[in-house]
C-alpha positions in Angstrom: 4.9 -16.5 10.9 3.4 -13.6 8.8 4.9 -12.4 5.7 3.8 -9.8 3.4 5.4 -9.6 -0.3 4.6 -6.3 -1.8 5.0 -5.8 -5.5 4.7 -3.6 -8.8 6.4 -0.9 -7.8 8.4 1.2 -10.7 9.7 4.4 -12.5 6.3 6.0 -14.2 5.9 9.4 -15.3 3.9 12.6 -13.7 0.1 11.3 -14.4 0.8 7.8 -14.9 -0.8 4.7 -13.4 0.7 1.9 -11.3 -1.2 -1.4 -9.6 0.6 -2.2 -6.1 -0.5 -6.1 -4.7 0.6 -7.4 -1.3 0.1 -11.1 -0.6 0.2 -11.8 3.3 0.3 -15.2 4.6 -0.4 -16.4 8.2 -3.6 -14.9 10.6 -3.0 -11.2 10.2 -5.2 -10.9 7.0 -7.9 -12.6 8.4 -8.4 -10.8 11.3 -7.0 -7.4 10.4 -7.8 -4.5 8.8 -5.3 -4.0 6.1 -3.4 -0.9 4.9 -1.0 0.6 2.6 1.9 2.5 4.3 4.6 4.6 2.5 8.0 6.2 3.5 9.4 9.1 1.1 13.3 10.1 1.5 13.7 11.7 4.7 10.4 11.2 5.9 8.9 8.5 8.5 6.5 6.1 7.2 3.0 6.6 7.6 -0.5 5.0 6.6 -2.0 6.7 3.3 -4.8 4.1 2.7 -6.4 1.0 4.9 -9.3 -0.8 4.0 -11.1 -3.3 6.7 -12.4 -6.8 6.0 -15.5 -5.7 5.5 -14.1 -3.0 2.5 -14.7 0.4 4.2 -12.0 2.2 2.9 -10.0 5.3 4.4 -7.5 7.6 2.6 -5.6 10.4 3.3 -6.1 13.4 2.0 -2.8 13.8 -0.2 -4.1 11.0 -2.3 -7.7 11.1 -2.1 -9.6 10.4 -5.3 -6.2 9.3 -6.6 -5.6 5.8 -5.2 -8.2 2.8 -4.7 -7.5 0.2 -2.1 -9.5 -3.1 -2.2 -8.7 -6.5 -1.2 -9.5 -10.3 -2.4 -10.2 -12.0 1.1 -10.1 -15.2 -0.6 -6.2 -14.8 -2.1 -4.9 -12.8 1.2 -4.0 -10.5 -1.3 -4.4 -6.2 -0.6 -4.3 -3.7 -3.9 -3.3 -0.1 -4.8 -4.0 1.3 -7.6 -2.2 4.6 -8.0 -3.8 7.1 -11.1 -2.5 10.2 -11.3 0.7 10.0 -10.1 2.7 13.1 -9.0 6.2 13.4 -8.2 5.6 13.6 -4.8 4.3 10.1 -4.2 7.5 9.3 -4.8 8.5 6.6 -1.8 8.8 2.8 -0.7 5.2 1.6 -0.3 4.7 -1.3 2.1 1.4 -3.0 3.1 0.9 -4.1 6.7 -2.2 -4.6 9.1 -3.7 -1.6 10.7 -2.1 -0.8 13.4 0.9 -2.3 11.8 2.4 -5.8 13.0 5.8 -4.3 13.9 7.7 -7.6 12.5 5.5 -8.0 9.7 7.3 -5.5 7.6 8.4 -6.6 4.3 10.9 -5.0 1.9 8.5 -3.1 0.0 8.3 -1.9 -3.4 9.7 1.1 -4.7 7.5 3.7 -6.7 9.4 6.6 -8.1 7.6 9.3 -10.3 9.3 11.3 -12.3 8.9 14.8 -13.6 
């Protein structure tokens, strides 16, 4: 059974810094290509970073030059680090394979950035 435990989440102000991890357990790290997902109030969630096993990294625009993904292969574990935070990255960020693994998703962590 694959779980995913995301973590370090929190309230940090316009321009600050936060480090997301996401330790997944079971085959889908190993095989996958892993991303960072995030769902704002109102909004559906959607994929704003993946990086494959290999490291090639893709971002989305919105957060481009912002936000690092990377991964340690060896402790199944996926990282975000978010500089330059703006309000609108406000939103429960989750961590899944890419394409997701529907019943994978964990409970996220929440990132609010305040103003």
């Amino acid at each position: 059974q694959v779980q995913l435990v995301e973590s370090g989440g929190g309230l940090v102000q316009h321009g600050g810094s936060l480090r997301l991890s996401c330790v997944a357990s079971g085959i889908i790290f190993s095989v996958n290509a892993m991303g960072w997902y995030r769902q704002a109030p109102g909004k559906q969630r959607r994929l704003i970073a993946d990086i494959t096993r290999g490291g090639e990294t893709y971002y989305i625009d919105a957060v481009k030059g912002r936000f690092t993904i990377s991964r340690d292969n060896a402790k199944n574990t996926v990282y975000l680090q978010m500089n330059s935070l703006k309000p609108e990255d406000t939103a429960i960020y989750y961590c899944n394979s890419v394409p997701p693994n529907p019943p994978s998703w964990g409970q996220g962590t929440q990132v609010t950035v305040s103003s």
